[in-house]
C-alpha positions in Angstrom: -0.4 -21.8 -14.5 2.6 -19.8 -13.7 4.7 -18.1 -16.2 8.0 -18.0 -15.9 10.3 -15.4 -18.1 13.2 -15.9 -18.4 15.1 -12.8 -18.8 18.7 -13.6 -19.7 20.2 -16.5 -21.9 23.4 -18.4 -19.7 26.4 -18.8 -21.4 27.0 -22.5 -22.7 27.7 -24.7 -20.1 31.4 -26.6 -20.4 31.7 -30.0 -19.4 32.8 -29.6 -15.4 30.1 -28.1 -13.0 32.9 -25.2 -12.7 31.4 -24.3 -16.0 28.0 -24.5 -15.5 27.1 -21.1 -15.7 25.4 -18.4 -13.2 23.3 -19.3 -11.2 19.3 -18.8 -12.0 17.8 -16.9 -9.0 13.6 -16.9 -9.3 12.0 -13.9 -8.0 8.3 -15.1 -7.6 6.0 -12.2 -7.0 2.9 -10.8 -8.3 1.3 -10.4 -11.8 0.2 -6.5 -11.4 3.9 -5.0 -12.7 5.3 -8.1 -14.1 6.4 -5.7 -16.5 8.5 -3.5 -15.0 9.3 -6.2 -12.6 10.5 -8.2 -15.7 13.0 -4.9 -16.8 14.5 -4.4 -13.3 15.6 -8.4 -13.0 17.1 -8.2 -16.8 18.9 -5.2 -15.6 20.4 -6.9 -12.2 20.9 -9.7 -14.5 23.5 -7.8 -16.7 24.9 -5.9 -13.9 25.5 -9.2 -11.8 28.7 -9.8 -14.1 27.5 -13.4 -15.0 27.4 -14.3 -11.3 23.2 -15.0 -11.8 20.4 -14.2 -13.4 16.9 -13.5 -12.2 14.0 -14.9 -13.7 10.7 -13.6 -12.8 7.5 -15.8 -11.8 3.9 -14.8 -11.4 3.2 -16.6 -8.4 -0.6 -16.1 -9.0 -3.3 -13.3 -9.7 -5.1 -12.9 -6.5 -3.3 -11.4 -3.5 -4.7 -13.8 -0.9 -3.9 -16.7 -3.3 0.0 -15.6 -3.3 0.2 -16.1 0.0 -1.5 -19.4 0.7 1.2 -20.4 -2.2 4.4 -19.0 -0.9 3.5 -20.3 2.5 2.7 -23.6 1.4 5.9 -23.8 -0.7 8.0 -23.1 2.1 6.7 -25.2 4.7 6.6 -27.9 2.1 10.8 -27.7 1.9 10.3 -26.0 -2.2 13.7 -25.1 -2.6 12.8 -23.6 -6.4 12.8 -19.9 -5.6 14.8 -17.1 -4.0 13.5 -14.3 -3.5 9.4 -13.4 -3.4 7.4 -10.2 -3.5 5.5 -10.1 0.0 2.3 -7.8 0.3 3.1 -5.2 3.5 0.9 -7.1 6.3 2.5 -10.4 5.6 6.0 -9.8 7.3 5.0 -10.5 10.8 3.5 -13.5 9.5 6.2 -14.7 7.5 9.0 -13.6 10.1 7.3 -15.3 13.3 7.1 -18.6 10.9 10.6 -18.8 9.9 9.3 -18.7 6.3 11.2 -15.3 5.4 15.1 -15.0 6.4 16.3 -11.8 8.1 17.8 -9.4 6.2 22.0 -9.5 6.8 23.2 -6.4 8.7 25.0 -4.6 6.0 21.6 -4.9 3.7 19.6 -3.7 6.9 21.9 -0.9 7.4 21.7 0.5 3.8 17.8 0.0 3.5 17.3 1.8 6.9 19.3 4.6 5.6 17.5 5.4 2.9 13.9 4.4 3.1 11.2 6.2 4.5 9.8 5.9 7.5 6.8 4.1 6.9 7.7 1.9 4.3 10.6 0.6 6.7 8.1 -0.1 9.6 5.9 -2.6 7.1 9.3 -4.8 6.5 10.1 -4.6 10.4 9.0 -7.4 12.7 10.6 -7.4 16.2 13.0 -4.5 15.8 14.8 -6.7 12.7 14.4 -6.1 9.2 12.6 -9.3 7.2 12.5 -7.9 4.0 13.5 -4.8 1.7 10.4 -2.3 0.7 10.3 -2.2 -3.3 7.3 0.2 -3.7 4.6 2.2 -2.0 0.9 3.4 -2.0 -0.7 5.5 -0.3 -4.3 7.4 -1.0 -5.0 11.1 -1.5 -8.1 13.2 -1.7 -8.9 13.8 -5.1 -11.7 16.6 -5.5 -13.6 18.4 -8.1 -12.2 22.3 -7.6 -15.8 24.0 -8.9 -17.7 21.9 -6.1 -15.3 23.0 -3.2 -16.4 26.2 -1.4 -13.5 28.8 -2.2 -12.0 25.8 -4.6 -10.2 24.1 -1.8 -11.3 20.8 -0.3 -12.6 20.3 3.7 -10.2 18.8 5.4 -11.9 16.7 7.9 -14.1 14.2 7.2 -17.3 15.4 8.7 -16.9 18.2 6.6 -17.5 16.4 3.6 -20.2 14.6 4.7 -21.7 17.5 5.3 -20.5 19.2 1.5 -22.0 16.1 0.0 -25.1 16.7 2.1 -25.3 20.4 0.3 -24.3 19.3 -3.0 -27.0 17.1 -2.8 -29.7 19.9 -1.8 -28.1 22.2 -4.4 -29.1 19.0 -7.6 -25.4 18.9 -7.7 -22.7 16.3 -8.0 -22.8 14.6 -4.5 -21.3 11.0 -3.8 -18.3 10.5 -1.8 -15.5 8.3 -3.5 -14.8 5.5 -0.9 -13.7 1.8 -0.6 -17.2 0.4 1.5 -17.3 -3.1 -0.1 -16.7 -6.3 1.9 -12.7 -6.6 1.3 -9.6 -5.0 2.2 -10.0 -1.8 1.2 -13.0 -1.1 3.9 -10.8 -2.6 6.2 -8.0 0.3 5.2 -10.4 3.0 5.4 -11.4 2.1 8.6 -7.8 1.9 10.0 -6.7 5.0 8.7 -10.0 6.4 10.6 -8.8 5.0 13.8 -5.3 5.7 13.7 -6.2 9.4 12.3 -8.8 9.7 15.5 -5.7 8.7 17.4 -6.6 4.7 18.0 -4.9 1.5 16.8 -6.3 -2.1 16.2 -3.6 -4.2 17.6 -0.4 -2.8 19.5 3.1 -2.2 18.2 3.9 -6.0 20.0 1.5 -7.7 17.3 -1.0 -9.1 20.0 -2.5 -6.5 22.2 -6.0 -5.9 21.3 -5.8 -2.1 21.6 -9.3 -1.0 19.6 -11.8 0.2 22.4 -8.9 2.0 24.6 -9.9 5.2 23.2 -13.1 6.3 21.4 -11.0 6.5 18.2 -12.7 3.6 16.8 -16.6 4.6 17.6 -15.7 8.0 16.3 -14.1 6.2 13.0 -17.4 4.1 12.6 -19.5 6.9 13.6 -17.9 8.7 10.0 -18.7 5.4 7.6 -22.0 4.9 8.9 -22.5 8.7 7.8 -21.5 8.1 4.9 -23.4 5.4 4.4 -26.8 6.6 5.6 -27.1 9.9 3.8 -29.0 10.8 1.3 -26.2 12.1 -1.1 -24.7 8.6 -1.1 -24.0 6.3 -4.5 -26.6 3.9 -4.6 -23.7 1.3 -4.6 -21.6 2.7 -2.1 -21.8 -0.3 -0.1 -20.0 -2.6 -3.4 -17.9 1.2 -4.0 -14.0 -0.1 -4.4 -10.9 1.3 -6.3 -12.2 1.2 -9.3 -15.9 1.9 -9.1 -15.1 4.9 -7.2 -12.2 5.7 -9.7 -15.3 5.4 -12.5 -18.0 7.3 -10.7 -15.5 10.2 -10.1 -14.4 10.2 -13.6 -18.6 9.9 -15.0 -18.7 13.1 -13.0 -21.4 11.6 -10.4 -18.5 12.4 -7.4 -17.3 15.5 -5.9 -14.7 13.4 -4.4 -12.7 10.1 -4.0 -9.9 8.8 -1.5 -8.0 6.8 -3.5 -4.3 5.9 -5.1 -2.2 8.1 -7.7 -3.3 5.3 -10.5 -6.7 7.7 -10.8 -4.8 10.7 -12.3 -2.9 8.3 -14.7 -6.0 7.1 -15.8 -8.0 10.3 -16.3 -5.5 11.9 -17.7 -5.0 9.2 -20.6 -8.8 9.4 -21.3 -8.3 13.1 -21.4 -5.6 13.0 -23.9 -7.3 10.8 -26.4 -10.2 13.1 -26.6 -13.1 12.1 -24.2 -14.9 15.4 -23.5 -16.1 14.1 -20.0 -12.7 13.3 -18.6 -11.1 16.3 -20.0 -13.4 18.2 -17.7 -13.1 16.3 -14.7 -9.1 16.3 -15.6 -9.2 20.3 -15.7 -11.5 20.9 -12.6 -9.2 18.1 -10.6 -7.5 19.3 -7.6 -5.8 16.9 -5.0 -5.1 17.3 -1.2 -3.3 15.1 1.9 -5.8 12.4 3.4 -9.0 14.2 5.3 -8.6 14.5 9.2 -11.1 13.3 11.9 -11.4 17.0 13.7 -9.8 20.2 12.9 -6.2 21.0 13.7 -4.8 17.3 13.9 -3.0 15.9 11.5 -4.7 12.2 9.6 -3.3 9.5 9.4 -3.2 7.2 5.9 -2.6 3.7 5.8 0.0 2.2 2.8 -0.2 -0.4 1.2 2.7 -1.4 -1.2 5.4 -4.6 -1.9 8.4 -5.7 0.0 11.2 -8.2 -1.2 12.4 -11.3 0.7 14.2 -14.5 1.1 12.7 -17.2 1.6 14.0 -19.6 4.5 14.5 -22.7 1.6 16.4 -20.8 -0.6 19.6 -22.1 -1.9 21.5 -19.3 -2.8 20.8 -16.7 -0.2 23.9 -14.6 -0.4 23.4 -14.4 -3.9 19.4 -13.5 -3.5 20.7 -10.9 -1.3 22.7 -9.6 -3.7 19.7 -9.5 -5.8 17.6 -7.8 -3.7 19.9 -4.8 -3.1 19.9 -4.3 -7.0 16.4 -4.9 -7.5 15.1 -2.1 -5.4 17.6 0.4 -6.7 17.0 4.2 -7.7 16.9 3.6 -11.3 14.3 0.7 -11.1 12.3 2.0 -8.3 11.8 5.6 -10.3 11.1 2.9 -13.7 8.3 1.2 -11.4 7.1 4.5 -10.5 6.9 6.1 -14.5 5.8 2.7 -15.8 3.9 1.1 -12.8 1.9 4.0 -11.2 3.6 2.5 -7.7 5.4 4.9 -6.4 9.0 4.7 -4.9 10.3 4.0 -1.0 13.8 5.8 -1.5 13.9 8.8 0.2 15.9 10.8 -2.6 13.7 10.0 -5.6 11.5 12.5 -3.6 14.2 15.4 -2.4 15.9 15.0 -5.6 13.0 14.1 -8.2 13.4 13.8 -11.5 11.7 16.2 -14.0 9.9 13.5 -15.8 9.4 12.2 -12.3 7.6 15.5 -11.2 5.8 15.9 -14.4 4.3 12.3 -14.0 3.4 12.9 -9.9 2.9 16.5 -9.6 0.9 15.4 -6.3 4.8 13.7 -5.1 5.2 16.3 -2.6 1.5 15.1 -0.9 2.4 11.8 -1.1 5.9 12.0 0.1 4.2 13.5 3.1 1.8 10.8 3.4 4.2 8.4 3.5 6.3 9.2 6.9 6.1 9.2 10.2 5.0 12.2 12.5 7.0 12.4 15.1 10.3 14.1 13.5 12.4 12.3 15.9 11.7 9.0 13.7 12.8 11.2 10.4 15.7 11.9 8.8 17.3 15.4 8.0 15.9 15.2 4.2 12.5 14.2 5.4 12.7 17.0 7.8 13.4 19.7 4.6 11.0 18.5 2.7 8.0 18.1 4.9 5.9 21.0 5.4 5.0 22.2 9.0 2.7 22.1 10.4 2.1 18.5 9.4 -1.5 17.4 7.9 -1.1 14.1 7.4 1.7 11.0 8.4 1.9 7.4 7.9 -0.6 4.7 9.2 0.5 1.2 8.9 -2.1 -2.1 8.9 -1.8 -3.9 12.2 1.2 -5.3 12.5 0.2 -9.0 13.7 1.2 -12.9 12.5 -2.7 -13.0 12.5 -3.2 -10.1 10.2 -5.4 -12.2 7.7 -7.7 -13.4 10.3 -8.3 -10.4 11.3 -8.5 -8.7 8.0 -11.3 -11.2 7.1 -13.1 -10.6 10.0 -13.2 -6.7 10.0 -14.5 -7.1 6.4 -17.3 -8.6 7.3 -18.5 -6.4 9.7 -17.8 -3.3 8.5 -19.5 -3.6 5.1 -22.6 -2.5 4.9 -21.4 0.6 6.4 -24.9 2.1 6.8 -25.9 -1.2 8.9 -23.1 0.0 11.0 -24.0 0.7 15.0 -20.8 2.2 16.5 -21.5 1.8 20.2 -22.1 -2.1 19.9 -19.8 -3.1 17.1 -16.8 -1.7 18.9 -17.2 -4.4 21.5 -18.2 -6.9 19.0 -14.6 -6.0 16.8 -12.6 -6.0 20.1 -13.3 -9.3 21.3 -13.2 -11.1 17.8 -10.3 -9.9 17.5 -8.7 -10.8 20.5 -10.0 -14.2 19.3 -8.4 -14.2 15.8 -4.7 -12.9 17.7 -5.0 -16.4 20.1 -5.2 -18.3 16.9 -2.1 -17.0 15.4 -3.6 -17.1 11.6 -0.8 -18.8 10.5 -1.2 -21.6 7.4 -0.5 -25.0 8.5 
């Protein structure tokens, strides 16, 4: 059932349609942040003048379901919403359909100007701006300081493997924090193992099978079939995601976890209301940039995060527009980032944070890093000042293909189990399945 809040009363309606009121603008998007989601529309809604207001929609719980229903909305001619929340790998998808309208060039012009680099490149299809980034994510490595030799983390991924390995010798917390289950988050694990080994799945034109050019993507598999094969593993690494890792790190059982900013929110609460196991975790819990594949090159981390867009059937596209431009503002991005745990796209929330802003992501200085590109050619002059040099980690963003979700599925099921992994013949096996599931374009009928 979808609920549908409406956020602002119209004014009474006169007699002549000249009177009818402003115009109701439905922002369908996703039920994690309907709250803060809810406060940004009531606040466009007021500062529209009376012109519209927004009402806010849960288009449905499961990622994969809000999807299949925006796309079936639009190619059915549903002309009931006008703006939707569209997860980062749709917009190739929903560009190359005609589902999503471009975004006009004085819209485009101010986004680009003050977005970061790699939430920008997740709205982009074709060198044209589809959709405006609303929020970010992107994973850190979160670490127990007492179990790190010298109390600083490894930085490359074999050299936790081989920590766990002598944590686990020493009787001593050992398992590795990762997302190995069967959905999307072994899939981003295993692409920001690629792209950090210097590899890509698919090329920049959204159908080039690139995994195989390079031995990126052996050496990536090589890494989560360690993991998966040692002895210092969880004994449910293979069904390990978000929030069994999150849980297992916080029980004390794990020395370390890759995972999102939402896991210091949440052991910090428990440490506030008194639990004596998470207020030692929270005290020993230190946090670094995303682990490299060798020593001396920088990693790469894939994002993850929401962008906002008009649909192709919408009625009142200037107005949605309008909308979005508000919607994704300083003040409610920084609100979705202190009340959501998602944080922000705007590149001056970051250069000029706030102090509850720093108090709340003390870690915003990692992530900021985590969340651009490498090259500094592609970066701004405030990106520039803020990013330390050398770099350790950049942006990694999920193949950028209309057939994203067919090949999603597909990598899921054969990466997981990761200790039934065999590098040297899956690579050939992932390249040509994916060249099939490109062909087949992945759009919904």
């Amino acid at each position: 059932m979808i609920l549908s809040l409406a956020l602002a009363a119209a004014p009474l309606a006169g007699c002549g349609a000249e009177d009818a009121g402003p115009v109701t603008l439905r922002f369908m998007g996703p039920a994690d942040g309907v709250d803060q989601y809810t406060e940004a529309a009531q606040r466009c809604t007021e500062a529209s003048g009376g012109r519209y207001r927004i009402d806010y929609d849960i288009s449905a719980k499961q990622t994969d379901d809000q999807r299949l229903q925006l796309a079936r909305r639009i190619v059915g001619g549903d002309d009931s919403f006008d703006i939707m929340g569209l997860d980062v790998t749709w917009t190739p998808e929903f560009a190359e359909a005609g589902w999503a309208l471009p975004l006009p060039e004085d819209l485009a012009a101010d986004v680009r100007e003050g977005t970061m680099s790699g939430p920008l490149e997740t709205a982009t299809w074709d060198d044209t701006l589809y959709a405006a980034p609303l929020n970010t994510n992107t994973q850190l490595l979160w670490y127990r300081k007492s179990l790190m030799p010298g109390g600083e983390a490894p930085r490359t991924w074999p050299e936790l493997v081989a920590l766990g390995d002598r944590l686990h010798e020493e009787g001593r917390p050992s398992y590795a924090g990762v997302q190995a289950a069967q959905f999307e988050g072994v899939v981003v694990w295993f692409n920001s193992l690629v792209e950090s080994a210097g590899g890509s799945i698919i090329g920049e034109d959204g159908r080039t099978v690139t995994l195989g050019e390079t031995d990126a993507a052996r050496d990536a598999l090589e890494v989560m079939r360690d993991l998966g094969t040692t002895p210092a593993k969880d004994p449910s690494f293979s069904q390990l995601d978000e929030n069994q890792a999150r849980l297992a790190f916080d029980r004390g059982d794990a020395f370390m976890q890759v995972n999102y900013p939402f896991v210091y929110a949440g052991v910090k609460e428990k440490a506030e209301d008194g639990d004596a196991r998470a207020q030692e975790v929270y005290e020993d819990l230190g946090w670094a940039p995303y682990p490299a594949m060798r020593e001396g090159e920088p990693a790469k981390v894939t994002i993850g995060g929401l962008n906002i867009a008009v649909p192709s059937t919408s009625r009142h596209p200037e107005l949605a527009f309008e909308a979005v431009r508000c919607l994704r503002d300083e003040e409610n991005q920084l609100n979705n980032a202190l009340t959501g745990g998602l944080p922000p796209t705007l590149t001056r929330l970051y250069t000029e944070p706030t102090e509850e802003f720093t108090r709340e992501y003390p870690f915003y200085r990692e992530i900021f890093e985590s969340l651009n590109k490498l090259d500094p050619a592609e970066l701004g002059e405030e990106e520039r000042a803020l990013l330390p040099e050398p770099r350790r980690v950049g942006v990694a963003v999920r193949a950028q293909s209309p057939a994203y979700q067919s090949v999603s599925i597909l990598l899921a099921s054969r990466l997981s189990p990761p200790e039934e992994i065999d590098p040297a013949e899956l690579v050939g096996t992932l390249r040509e399945e994916i060249a099939r599931a490109v062909d087949s374009e992945g759009l919904v009928p």
